[in-house]
C-alpha positions in Angstrom: 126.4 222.0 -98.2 123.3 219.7 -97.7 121.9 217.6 -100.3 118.4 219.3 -101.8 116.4 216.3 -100.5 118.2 215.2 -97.4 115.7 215.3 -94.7 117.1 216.9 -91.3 117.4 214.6 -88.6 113.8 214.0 -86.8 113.8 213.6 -82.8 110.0 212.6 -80.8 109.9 212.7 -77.6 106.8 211.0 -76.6 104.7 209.1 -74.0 102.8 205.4 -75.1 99.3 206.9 -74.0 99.6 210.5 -75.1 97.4 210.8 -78.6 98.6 213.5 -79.7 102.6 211.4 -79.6 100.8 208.9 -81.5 99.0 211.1 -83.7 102.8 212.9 -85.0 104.3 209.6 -85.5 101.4 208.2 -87.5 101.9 211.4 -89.4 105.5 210.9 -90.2 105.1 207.2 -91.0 102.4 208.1 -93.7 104.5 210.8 -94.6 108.0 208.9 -94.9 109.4 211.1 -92.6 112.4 208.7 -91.0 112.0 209.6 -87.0 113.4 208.3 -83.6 110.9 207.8 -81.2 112.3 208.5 -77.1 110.0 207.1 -74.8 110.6 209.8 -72.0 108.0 207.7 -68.7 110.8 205.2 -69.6 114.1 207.1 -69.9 114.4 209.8 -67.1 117.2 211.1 -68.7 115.8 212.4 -72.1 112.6 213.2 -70.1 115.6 216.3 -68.7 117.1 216.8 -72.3 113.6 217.0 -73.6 113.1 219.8 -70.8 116.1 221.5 -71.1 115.9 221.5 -75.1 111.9 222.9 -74.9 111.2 224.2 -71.5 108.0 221.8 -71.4 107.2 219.1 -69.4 104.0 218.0 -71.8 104.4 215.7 -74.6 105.0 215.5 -77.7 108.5 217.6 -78.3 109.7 217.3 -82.0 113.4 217.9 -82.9 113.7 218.7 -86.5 117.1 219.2 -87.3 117.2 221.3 -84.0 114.7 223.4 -84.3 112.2 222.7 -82.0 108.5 221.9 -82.2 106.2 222.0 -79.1 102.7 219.7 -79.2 101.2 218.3 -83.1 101.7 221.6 -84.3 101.3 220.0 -88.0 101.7 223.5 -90.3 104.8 224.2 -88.1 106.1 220.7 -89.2 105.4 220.9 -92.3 107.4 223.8 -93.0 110.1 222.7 -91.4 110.3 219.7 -93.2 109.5 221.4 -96.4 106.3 219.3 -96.8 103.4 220.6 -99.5 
């Protein structure tokens, strides 16, 4: 059993010049949202589990807890991370 408050483990796969990356992250840091950024132009190897885990090549791919969220798709984040 999970703890009430425990957040589910938070996974971005992003690009430095894509805004929309950038937006989602500055969300999650105003947010508190703890998150591990995976800079897939850099590591060609997440760029394929990224992939194989969305079916997308575009950025940014959100892993909440394994659930996966395609693009800034804020209302579908929220829910999943149960915010109000």
């Amino acid at each position: 059993m999970t703890e009430p408050n425990k957040q589910p483990k938070v996974i971005v796969f992003s690009t430095p010049t894509c805004s929309f990356c950038n937006m989602t992250k500055k969300y999650f840091r105003e947010k508190g949202i703890k998150f591990t950024d995976i800079d897939v132009s850099r590591d060609f190897d997440a760029a394929r589990d990224m992939v194989r885990r969305s079916g997308q090549m575009g950025v940014p791919v959100i892993d909440i807890g394994g659930r996966i969220v395609v693009g800034f798709n804020k209302p579908q984040i929220d829910l999943l991370l149960g915010i109000k």
